[in-house]
N, C-alpha and C positions, 0 to 999 in steps of 0.2 A: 724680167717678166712682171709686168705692172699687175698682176690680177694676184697672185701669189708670193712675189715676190722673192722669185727666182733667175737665174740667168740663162740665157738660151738653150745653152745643153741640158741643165735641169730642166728647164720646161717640156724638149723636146722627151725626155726620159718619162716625165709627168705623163705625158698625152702618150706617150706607147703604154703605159699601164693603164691606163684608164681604156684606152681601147681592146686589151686585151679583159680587164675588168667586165667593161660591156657586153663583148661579146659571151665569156665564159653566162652572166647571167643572162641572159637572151636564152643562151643555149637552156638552159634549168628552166626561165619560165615555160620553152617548150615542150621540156621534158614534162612540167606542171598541167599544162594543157593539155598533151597528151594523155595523161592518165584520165583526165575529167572526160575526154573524147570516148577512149577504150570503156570507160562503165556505161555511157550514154550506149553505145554502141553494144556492148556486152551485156550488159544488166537490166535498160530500161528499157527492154522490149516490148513487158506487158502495159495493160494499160492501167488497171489499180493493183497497187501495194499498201500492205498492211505495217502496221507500226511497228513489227519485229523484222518483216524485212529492211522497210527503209532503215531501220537504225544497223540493220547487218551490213547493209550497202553501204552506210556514210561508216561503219567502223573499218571496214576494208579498203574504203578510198582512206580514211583519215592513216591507215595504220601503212600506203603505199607513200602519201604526200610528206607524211612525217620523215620515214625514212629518204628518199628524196633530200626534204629540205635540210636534215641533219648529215647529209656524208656532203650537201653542196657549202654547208657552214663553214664542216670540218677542213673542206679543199681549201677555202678561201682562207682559212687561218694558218693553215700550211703555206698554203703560198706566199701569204704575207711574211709567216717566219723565211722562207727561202731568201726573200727578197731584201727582208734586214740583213740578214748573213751575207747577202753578193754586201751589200755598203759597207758591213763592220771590217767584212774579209779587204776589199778594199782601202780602206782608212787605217788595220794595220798595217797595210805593206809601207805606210808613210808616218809610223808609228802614230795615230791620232788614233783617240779617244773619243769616240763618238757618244750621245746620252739624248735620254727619248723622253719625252714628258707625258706620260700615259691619260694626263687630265686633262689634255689640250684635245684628245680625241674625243670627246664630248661638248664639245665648241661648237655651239648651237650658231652663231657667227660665220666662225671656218669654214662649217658643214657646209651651210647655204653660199657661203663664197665658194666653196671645190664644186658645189649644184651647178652653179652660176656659170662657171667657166668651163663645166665640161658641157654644158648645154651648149652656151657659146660655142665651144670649139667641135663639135658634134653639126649643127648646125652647119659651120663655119664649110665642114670638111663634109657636109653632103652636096654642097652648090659648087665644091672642085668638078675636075671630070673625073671620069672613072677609067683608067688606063685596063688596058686587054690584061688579064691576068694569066694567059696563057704566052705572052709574048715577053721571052727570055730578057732578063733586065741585065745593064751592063756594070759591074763590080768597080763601085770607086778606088781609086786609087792612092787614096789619102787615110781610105777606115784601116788599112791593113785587116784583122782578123774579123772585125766589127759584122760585116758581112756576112761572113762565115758561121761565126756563133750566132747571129740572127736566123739563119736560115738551119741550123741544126734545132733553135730555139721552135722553129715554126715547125720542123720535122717530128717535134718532142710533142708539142702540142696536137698535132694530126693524130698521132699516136695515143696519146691521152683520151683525146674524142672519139677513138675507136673505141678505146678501152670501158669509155663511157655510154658508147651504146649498147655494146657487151653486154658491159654488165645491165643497163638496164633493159634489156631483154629477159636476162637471167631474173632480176626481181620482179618480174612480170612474171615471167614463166611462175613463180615460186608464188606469188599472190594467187595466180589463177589454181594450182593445185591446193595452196591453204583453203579457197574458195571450196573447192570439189571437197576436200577432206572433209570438211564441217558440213559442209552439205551431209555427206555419210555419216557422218556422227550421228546428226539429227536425227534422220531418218534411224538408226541404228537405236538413238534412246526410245523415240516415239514406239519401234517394237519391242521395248524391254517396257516400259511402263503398261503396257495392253495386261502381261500377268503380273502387272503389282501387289493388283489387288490379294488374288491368291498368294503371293510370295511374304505379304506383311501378315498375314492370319498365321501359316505356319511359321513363319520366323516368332510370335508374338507364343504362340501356341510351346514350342519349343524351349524359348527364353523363359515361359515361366517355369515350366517343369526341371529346368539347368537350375534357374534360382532358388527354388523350395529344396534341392539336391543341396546346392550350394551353402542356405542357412541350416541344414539340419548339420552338414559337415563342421560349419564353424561354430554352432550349438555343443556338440559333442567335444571337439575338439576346445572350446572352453570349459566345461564341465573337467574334464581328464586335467587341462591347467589348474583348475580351482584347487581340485582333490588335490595335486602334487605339493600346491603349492603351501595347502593345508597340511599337509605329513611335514615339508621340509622343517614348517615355522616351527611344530611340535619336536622335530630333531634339535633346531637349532636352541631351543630354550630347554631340554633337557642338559643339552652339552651347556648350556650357559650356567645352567645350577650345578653343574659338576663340577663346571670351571671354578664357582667361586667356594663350594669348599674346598678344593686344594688350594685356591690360595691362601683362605681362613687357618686351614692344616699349616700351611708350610710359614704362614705370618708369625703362628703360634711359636711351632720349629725353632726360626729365628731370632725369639724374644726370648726361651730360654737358651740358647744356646750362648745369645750375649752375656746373659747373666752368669751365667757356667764360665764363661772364661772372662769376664771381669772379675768373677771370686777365687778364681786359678790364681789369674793377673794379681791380687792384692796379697796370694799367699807367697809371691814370690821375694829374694830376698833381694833383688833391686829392686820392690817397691819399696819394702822396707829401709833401705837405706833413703831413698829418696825422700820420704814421707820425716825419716828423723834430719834430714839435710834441711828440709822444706821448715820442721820446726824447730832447728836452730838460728836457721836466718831471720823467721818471725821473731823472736826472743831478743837475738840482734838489733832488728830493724827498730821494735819498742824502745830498748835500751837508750839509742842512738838518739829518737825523739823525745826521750826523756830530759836528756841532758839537754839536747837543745833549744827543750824548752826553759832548760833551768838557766841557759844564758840569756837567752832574750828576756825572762825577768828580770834579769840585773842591769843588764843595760837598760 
């Protein structure tokens, strides 16, 4: 394949994705037009609207086209994951290692080259003829299954495009009741706001006589704090000067009672032997440095 630089089977794989590519979004910009149809049809009946309408109207188209445009992203990135998993699931059965270069998909180049040739081949394949689609085709004999899972492929897709009107029937249905609900709201506030006026006087009326209730409660109730905590401090510094004479008492206690049994203690007669022990080795010890002072003079 000169344009891509693929070999005939890839090409022919290339151009079956790309047609089914095309047609999946065809189908969504229809879906897109359709919705712009359904308001023109639906909504622009009258002939002037005001700037709270028109901005309800474009948030209801915006909040239908969003949805839309985000579940048709989301299919197409699914499908893309599907479509890696048939090549990887394929490339292991021949144990290969396949590897994607995720920076090449911003290939402002590539882009306009894949443009290029699917225009071409678009093009190419509207100036074919167009064979009867209702007249039964005949099964090669060379694809083996090839057929078969195309035609299961095409049964899956019919299926899918059901599922896709379906549903967007359902998000139609569901815009058009969101539309009604608010509709009811509005009207439902517009008759609550009529007695506002009365409902903020008595609410105002109310709140103030709740709050003058409210400071005389937290008035008293610090006051009765204050007193308590005025009695507690008066306990606590009583008990605090009691505290310190008994400690003063019991210091005193402890100072003679040392002295009391140190004068026990000295009348005992293992002091006394200790104390004459203690002054014969003093007597000793002089002795000792006497003499030895008396040799280091000689020498």
């Amino acid at each position: 394949m000169a344009e891509l630089g693929l070999n005939e089977h890839h090409q022919t794989e290339v151009i079956n994705y790309m047609r089914f590519a095309c047609s999946k979004r065809g189908l969504r910009l229809k879906t897109v037009d359709s919705c712009f149809q359904d308001l023109k049809e639906s909504r622009l009946a009258e002939e002037t609207f005001t700037v709270d309408e028109v901005a309800d109207v474009l948030s209801g188209l915006q909040a239908v086209v969003h949805s839309e445009v985000e579940s048709e992203l989301i299919h197409t990135a699914h499908t893309n994951e599907l479509l890696l998993r048939q090549l990887f699931e394929q490339a292991e059965r021949w144990y290969l290692k396949l590897r994607t270069d995720v920076s090449e998909l911003e290939n402002r180049e590539l882009l306009e080259q894949v443009a290029e040739f699917e225009k071409a081949e678009f093009t190419s394949s509207r100036k074919k003829p167009i064979l009867d689609a209702t007249r039964p085709k005949l099964v090669p004999l060379n694809e083996g299954g090839t057929a078969e899972l195309l035609n299961k492929e095409i049964s899956r897709l019919q299926e899918e495009n059901e599922k896709l009107k379906s549903r967007l029937k359902a998000i139609e249905t569901q815009a058009t009741n969101a539309l009604d609900e608010k509709a009811k709201l509005e009207r439902a506030l517009q008759a609550l706001q009529l007695d506002r006026g009365q409902q903020e006087d008595l609410v105002k009326a109310q709140g103030l006589s709740d709050l003058e209730n409210t400071v005389a409660a937290l008035k008293s109730e610090f006051e009765k704090t204050l007193s308590d905590r005025v009695e507690s401090q008066k306990s606590l510094e009583d008990k605090l000067a009691t505290a310190r004479h008994d400690l003063l008492r019991v210091q005193g206690q402890l100072g003679l009672a040392e002295k009391e049994l140190e004068k026990k203690f000295q009348q005992t007669a293992a002091y006394r032997n200790m104390k004459e022990i203690l002054t014969k080795k003093n007597d000793q010890i002089k002795e000792l440095r006497r003499r030895l002072a008396k040799y280091e003079t000689e020498d």
